[in-house]
C-alpha positions as CSV (number, residue, x, y, z in Angstrom):
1,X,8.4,-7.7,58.7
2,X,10.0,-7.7,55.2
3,X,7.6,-10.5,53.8
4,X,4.7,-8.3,55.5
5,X,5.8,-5.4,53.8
6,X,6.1,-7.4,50.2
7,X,2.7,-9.2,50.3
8,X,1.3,-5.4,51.0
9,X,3.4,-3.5,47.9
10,X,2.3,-6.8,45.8
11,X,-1.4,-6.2,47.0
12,X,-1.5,-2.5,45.7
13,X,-0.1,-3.7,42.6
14,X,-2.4,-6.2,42.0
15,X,-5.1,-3.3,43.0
16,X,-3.5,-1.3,41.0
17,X,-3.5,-3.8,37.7
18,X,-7.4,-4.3,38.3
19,X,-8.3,-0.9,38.1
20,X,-9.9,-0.1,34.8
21,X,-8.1,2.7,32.6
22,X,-9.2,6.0,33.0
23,X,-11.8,7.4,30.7
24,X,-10.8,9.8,28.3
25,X,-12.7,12.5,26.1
26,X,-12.1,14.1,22.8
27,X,-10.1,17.1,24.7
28,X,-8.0,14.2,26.2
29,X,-7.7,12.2,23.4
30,X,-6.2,15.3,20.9
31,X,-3.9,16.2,24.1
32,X,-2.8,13.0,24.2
33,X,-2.0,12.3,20.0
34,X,0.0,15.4,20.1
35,X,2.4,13.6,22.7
36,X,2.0,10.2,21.1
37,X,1.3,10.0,17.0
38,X,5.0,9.9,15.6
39,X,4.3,11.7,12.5
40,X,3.0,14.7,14.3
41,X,6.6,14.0,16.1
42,X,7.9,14.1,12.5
43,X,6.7,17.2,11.4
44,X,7.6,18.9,14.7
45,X,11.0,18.1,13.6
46,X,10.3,19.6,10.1
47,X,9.8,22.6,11.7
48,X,12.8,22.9,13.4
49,X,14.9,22.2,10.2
50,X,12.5,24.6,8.5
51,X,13.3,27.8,10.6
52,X,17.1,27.1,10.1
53,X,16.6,28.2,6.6
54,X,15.9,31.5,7.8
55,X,19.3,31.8,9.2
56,X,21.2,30.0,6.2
57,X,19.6,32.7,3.9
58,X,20.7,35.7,6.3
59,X,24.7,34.0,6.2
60,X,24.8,34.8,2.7
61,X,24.4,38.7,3.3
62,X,27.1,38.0,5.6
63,X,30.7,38.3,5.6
64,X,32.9,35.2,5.4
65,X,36.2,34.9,6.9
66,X,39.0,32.2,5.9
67,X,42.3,31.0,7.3
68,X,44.9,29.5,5.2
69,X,47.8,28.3,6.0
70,X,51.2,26.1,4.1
71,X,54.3,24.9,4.3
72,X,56.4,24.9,0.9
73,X,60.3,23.0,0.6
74,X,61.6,24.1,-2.6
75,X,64.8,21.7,-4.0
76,X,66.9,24.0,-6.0
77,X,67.7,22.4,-9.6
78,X,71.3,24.1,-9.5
79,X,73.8,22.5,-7.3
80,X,74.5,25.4,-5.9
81,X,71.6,26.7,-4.9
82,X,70.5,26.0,-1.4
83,X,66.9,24.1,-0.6
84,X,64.7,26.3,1.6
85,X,61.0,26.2,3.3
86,X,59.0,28.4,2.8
87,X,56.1,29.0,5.4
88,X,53.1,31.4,4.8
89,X,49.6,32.0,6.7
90,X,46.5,34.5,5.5
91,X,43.3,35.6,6.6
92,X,40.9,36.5,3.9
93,X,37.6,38.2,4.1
94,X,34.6,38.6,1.9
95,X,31.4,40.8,1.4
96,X,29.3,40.6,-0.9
97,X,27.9,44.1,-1.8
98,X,26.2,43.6,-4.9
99,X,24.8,39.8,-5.5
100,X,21.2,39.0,-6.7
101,X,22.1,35.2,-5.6
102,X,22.7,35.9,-2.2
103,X,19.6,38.7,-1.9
104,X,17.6,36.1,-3.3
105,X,18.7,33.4,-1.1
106,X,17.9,35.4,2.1
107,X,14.2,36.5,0.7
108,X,13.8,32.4,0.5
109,X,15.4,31.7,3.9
110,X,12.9,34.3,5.4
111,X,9.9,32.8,3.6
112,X,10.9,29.1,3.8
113,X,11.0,29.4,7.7
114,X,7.1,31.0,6.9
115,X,5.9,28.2,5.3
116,X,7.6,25.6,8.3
117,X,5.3,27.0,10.2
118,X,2.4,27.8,8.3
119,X,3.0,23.4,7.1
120,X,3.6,22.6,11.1
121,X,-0.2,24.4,11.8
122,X,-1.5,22.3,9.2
123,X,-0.1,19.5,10.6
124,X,-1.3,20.0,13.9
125,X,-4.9,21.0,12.7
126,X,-4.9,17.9,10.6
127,X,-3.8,15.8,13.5
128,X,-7.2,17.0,15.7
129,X,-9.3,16.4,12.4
130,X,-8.0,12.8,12.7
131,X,-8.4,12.1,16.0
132,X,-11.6,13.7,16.4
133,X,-12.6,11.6,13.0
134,X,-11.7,8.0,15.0
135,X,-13.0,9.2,18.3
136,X,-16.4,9.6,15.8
137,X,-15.8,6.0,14.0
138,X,-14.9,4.6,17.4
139,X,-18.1,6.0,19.0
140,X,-20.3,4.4,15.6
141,X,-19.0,1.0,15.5
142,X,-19.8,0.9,19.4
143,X,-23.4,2.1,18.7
144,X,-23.4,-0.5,15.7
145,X,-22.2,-3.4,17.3
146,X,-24.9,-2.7,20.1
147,X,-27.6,-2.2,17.9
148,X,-26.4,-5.3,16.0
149,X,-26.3,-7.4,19.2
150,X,-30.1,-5.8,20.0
151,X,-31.3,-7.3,16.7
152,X,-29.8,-10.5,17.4
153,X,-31.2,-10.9,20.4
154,X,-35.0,-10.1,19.2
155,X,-34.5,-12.3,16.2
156,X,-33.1,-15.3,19.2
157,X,-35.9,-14.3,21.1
158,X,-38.5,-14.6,18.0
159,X,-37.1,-17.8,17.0
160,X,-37.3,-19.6,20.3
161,X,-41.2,-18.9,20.2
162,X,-41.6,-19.8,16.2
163,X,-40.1,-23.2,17.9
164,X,-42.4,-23.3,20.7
165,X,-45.7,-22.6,18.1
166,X,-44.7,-24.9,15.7
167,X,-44.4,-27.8,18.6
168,X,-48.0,-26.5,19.5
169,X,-49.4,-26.4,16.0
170,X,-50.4,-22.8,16.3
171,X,-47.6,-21.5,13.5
172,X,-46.3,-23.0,10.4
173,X,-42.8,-24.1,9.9
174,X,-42.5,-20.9,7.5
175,X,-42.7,-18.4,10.9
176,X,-39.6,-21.0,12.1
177,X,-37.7,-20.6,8.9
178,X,-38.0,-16.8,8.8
179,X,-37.0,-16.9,12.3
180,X,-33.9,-18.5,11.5
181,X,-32.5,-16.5,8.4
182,X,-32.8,-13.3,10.8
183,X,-31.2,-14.7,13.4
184,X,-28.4,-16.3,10.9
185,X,-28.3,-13.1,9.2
186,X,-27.8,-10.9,12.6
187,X,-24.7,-13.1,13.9
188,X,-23.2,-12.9,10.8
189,X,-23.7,-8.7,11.0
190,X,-22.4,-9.0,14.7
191,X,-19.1,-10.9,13.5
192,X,-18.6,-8.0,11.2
193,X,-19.4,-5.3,13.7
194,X,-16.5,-6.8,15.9
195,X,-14.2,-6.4,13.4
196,X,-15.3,-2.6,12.3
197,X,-14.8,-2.1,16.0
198,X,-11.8,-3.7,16.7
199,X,-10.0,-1.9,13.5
200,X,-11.7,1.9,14.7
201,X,-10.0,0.9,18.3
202,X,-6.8,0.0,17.0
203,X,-6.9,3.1,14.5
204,X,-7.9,5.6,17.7
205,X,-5.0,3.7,19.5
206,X,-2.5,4.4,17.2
207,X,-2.9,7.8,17.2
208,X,-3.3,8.8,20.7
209,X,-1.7,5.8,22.8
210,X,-4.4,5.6,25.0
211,X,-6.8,2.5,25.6
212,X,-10.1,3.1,23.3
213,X,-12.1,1.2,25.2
214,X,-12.5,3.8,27.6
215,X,-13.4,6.3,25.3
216,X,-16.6,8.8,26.6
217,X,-19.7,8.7,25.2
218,X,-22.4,11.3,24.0
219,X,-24.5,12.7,26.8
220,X,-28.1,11.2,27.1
221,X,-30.4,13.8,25.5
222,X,-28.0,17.0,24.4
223,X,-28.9,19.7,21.6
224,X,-26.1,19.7,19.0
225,X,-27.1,22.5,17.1
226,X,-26.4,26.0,17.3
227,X,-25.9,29.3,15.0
228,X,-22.8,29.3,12.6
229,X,-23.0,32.0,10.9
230,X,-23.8,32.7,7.3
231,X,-21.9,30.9,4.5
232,X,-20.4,33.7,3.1
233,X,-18.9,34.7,6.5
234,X,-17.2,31.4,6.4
235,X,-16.2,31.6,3.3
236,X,-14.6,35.0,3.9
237,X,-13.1,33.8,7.3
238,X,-11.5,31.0,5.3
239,X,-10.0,33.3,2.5
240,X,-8.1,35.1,5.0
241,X,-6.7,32.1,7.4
242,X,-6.8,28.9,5.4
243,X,-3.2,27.2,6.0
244,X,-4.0,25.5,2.3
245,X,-4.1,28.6,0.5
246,X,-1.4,30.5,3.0
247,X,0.8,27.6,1.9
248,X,0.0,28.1,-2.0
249,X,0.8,31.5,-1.3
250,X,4.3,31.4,0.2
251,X,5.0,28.5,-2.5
252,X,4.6,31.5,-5.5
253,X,6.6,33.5,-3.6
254,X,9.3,31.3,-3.1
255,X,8.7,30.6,-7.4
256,X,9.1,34.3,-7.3
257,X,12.4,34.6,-6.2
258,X,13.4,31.7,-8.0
259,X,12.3,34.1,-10.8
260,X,14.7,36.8,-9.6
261,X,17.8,34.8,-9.3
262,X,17.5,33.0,-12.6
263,X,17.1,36.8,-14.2
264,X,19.8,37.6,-11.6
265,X,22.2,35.7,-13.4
266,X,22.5,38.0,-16.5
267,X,24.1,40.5,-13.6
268,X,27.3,41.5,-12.3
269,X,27.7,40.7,-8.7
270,X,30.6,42.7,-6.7
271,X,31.9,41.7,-3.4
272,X,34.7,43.5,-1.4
273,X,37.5,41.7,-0.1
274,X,40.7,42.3,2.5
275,X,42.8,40.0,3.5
276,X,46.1,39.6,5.7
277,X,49.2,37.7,4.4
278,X,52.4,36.2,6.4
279,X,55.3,34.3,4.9
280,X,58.9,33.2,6.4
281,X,61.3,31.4,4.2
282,X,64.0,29.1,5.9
283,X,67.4,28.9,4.9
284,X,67.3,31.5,2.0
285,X,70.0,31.6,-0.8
286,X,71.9,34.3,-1.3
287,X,69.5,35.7,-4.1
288,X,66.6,35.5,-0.8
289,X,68.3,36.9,1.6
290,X,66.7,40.4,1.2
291,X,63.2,38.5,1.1
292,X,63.3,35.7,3.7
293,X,60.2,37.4,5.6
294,X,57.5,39.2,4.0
295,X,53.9,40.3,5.4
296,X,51.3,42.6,3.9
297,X,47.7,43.6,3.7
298,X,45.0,43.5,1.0
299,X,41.8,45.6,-0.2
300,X,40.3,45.6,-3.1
301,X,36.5,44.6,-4.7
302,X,36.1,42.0,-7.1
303,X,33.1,42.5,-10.4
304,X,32.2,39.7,-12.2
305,X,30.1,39.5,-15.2
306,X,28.8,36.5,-17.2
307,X,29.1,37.1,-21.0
308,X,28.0,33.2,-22.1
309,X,26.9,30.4,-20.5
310,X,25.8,28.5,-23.4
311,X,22.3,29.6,-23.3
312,X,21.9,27.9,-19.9
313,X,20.8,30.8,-18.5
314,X,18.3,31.7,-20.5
315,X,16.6,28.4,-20.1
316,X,16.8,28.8,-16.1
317,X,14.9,31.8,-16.8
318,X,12.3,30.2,-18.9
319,X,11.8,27.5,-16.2
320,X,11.6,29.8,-13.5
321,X,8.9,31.6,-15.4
322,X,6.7,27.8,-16.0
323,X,7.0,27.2,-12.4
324,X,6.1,30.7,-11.4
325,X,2.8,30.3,-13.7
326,X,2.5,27.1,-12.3
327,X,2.5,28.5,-8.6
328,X,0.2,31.2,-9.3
329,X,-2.4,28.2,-10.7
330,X,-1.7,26.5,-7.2
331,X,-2.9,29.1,-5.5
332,X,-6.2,29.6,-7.2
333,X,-6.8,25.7,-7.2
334,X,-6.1,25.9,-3.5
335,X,-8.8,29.0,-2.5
336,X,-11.1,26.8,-5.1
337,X,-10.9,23.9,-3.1
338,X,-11.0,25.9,0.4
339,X,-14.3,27.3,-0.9
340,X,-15.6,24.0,-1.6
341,X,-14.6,22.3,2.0
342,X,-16.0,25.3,3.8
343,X,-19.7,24.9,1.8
344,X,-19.5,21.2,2.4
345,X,-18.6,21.5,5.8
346,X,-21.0,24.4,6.5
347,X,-24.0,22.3,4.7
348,X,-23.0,19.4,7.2
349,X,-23.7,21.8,9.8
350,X,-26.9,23.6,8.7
351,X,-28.4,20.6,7.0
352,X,-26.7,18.1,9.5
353,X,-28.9,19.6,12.5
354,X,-32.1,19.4,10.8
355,X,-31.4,16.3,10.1
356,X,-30.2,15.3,14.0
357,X,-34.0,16.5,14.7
358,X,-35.6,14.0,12.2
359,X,-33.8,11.4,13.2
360,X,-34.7,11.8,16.5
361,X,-38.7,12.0,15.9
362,X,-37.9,9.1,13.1
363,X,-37.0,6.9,16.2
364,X,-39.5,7.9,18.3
365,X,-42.4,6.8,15.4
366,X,-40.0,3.8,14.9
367,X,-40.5,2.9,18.3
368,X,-44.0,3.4,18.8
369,X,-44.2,0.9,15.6
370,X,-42.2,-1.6,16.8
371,X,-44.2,-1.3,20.4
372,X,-47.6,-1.6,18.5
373,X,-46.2,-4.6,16.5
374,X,-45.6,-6.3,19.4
375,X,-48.8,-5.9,21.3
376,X,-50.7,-6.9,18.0
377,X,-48.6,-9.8,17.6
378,X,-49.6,-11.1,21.2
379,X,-53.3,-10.7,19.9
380,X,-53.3,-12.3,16.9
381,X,-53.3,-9.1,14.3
382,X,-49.7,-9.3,13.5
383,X,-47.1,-11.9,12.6
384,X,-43.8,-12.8,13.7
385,X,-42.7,-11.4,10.5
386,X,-44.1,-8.4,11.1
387,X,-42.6,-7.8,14.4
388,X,-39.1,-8.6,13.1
389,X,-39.7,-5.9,10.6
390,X,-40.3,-3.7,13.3
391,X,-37.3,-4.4,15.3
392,X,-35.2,-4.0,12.1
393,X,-36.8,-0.6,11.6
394,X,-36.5,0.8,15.0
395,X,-32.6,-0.6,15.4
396,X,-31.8,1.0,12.4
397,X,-33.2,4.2,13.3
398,X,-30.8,4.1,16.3
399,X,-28.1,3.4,14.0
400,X,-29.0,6.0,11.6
401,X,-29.6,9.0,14.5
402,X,-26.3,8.3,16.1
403,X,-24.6,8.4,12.4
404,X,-26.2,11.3,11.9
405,X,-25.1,12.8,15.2
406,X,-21.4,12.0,14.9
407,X,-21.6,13.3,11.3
408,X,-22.7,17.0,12.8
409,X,-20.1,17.6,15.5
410,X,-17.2,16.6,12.8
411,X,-18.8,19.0,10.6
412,X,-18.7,21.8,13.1
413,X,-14.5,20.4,13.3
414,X,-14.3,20.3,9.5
415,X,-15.6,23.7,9.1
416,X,-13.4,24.7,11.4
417,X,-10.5,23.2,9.9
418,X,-11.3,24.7,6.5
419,X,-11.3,28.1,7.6
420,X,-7.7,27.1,9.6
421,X,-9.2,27.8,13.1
422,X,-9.2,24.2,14.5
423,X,-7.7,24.8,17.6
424,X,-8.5,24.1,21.7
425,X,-11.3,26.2,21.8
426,X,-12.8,24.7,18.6
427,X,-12.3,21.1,20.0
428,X,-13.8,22.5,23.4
429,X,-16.9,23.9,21.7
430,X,-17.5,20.1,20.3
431,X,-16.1,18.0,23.4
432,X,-18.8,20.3,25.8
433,X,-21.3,17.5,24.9
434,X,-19.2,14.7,26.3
């Protein structure tokens, strides 16, 4: 019974280990890096440590509270003085009440934890941009080796009858030798699509975990194109919710209070204290013996006011003041090059459509060429050259349309990602034609 029951749970698992991986779309595939991809990992642990800065800047508004605590053993010099111990504990606090440090310090807590997360969503939009960029690549060196392997085979195929000819005397040995550089050429192009493949694979792999060659294809016949809008809405969309310039933005205001606490410097800061004091001495001379336990309380508030620093001060000032301009540069070069990805990305779109559609009639002339070279070629009219010219054209027509096609939907991503909307619904609207 027990070896019945092994050679069964050793049959599923061999059933198991045959069954092919699952196939996985572009949805999947972005589900999947986000669990996988360890610098996504990374920067989810940046934003941890980012929103702690939050509460580090809010500690300094705080109170803080101290314990001390001694033990003292005094050895008179005299001989007759008596050694004692002397034994003391305090609590101290202290509140700042007027500190442009410490105000300063919060505003830069609040807005470093901002920007954590305003860098995380740019992380994670980045991470579908990539993904969705390989799943492309991975899908064009498929559609390139198999168009490369097409025109091998036609070139195998118009060799073997150049052969046959020549043995008949009804070609020349040029046909045979034209023949053979198109083949030689084609399996040298294959090689190299096996490679391009392999590396788009292992780059799709890395990223998500999953086995790329499962990946899902394009439907059959789909339409890819669809309204997007005017250019200036994008560009107004993208003003508001680009993470590029939100992160310019909190960066000058972090600059900003740098700003403040530099100038801050030049100010008094005041801070209240009170405190709680205990002290017990042991074996008190005659001189301590009114004094051998004392305890007390404090209050008070402490002002402090630099008068010279050696110019160091100033100088922090001056710097603040570079980097602020600096910052405020940042920003503009960031909306600048927004504005630029959003046209680029919105031309891809617009133009990249239109040019889906001539690809697509390009193939169909390409085909009817390549189907009219042939027949002609079986009547005399045309030569093998001829027909291998035609095969050439019509493969890379089908390379050029499925370029073109991959280009498009990573547009429609792009654009997205420019105007800092690339989320689920965004991949959705693209993965619907898987």
């Amino acid at each position: 019974m027990k070896a019945q029951t092994q050679l069964i749970v050793a049959g599923v698992l061999a059933l198991c280990g045959s069954l092919p991986a699952a196939a996985f779309d572009l949805a999947a595939a972005v589900q999947a890096a986000r669990d996988y991809d360890a610098s996504y990992a990374g920067a989810r642990q940046t934003l941890l440590a980012g929103q702690e800065k939050a509460v580090q800047g809010r500690a300094l508004l705080l109170p803080s509270v101290g314990l001390s605590a001694g033990v003292t053993r005094t050895d008179a010099m005299k001989p007759a003085a008596d050694a004692y111990n002397t034994r003391s504990v305090g609590v101290q606090l202290t509140q700042p009440l007027f500190d442009v440090a410490s105000y300063t310090g919060y505003k830069k807590g609040q807005i470093s934890t901002e920007l954590a997360g305003v860098q995380f969503a740019a992380s994670s939009q980045q991470l579908v941009a990539d993904v969705a960029r390989a799943y492309f690549d991975t899908l064009l060196a498929e559609d390139v080796l198999n168009v490369t392997r097409a025109t091998k085979k036609a070139y195998e195929r118009q060799l073997a009858q150049a052969k046959k000819a020549f043995e008949v005397g009804t070609a020349t040995i040029t046909d045979t030798h034209e023949a053979q550089a198109g083949y030689d050429a084609a399996q040298a192009s294959e090689i190299a699509a096996v490679s391009d493949l392999e590396i788009k694979r292992d780059t799709l792999a890395k990223l998500t975990g999953l086995n790329a060659e499962q990946i899902n294809r394009l439907r059959g016949s789909v339409e890819l194109g669809s309204d997007i809008g005017s250019l200036q809405s994008w560009l107004d969309r993208a003003a508001g919710g680009s993470l590029s310039i939100k992160s310019a933005q909190q960066q000058l205001q972090l600059t900003e209070e740098s700003l403040t606490a530099a100038r801050g410097k030049h100010l008094p800061t005041v801070e209240l204290t009170a405190g709680y004091s205990n002290s017990h001495t042991s074996e008190p001379s005659s001189r301590l013996a009114g004094r051998a336990s004392t305890a007390g309380n404090t209050l008070g508030l402490n002002l402090s006011l630099p008068l010279y620093a050696g110019g160091g001060i100033n100088s922090q000032v001056r710097e603040a003041a570079a980097n602020l301009e600096k910052a405020r540069t940042d920003v503009e070069a960031s909306r600048r090059d927004v504005a630029l990805a959003v046209r680029s990305a919105w031309l891809g779109v617009s133009n990249g459509t239109a040019l889906v559609k001539a690809q697509e009639q390009l193939l169909v002339s390409a085909k009817s060429k390549l189907d009219a070279t042939r027949l002609g070629r079986e009547v005399g009219v045309r030569t093998n050259l001829d027909l291998l010219n035609a095969e050439s054209s019509y493969q890379d027509a089908v390379r050029a349309l499925a370029s073109a096609r991959y280009n498009l939907l990573y547009a429609r991503l792009a654009l997205a990602l420019a105007a800092g909307e690339l989320d689920d619904q965004a991949v959705a609207t693209v993965n619907r034609f898987f």
